[in-house]
N, C-alpha and C positions, 0 to 999 in steps of 0.2 A: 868026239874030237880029243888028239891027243895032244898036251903042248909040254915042248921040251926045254930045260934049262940046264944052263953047266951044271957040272958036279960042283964048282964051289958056289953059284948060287945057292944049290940042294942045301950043301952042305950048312950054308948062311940058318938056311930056314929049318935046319934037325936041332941045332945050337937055341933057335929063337924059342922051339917047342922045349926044349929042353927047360929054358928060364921060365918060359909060361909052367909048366907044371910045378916050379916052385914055387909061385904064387904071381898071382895076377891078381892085381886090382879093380880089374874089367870083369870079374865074373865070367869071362869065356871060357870055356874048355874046349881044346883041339885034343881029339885021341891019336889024330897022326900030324907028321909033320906036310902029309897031302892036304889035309882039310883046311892047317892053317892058310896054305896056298891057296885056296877052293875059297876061304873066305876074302882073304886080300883081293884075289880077280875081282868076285862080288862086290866088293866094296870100290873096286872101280867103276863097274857098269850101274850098281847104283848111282854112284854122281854124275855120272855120263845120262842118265834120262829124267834125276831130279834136281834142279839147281839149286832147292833153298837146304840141301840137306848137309849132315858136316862130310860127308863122303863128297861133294863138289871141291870143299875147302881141302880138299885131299889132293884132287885134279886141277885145281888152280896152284897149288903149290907145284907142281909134277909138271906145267904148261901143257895140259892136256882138254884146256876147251877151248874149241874151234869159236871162230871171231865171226859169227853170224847168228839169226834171229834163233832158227831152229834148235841149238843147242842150250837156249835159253829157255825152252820152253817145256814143262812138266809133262813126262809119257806115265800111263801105268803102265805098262809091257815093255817088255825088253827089245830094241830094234829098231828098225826104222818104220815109224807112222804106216798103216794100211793105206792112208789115205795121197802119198807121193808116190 
């Protein structure tokens, strides 16, 4: 899958890689400004299938969880339940 963003979002996130390499307080290291992106996604669908995690606290600030039972409920796998 391929997903596309403006050049000045891009541009947002080469600036953000650029400050993390100065130093970061998180211990993360991004070698591109793709992986930081690769990690942000992750860090959505993380909260999107774990609710007690701080990646939800991410999705509730962003109003990205849905107002029913299912999205309250802890998956390990990415996606929608085998079992629906």
């Amino acid at each position: 899958m391929k997903i596309e963003i403006s050049d000045g979002l891009y541009s947002e996130f080469e600036y953000l890689h650029e400050l993390l390499k100065k130093g970061s307080s998180s211990g993360l290291e991004f070698d591109t400004p793709q992986e930081l992106i690769a990690y942000a996604l992750s860090s959505i669908a993380d909260g999107s299938r774990r609710p007690g995690s701080w990646e939800r606290g991410m999705l509730e600030s962003m109003g990205l969880v849905a107002d029913c039972p299912e999205h309250f409920e802890y998956r390990q796998t990415y996606g929608k339940p085998k079992d629906e």
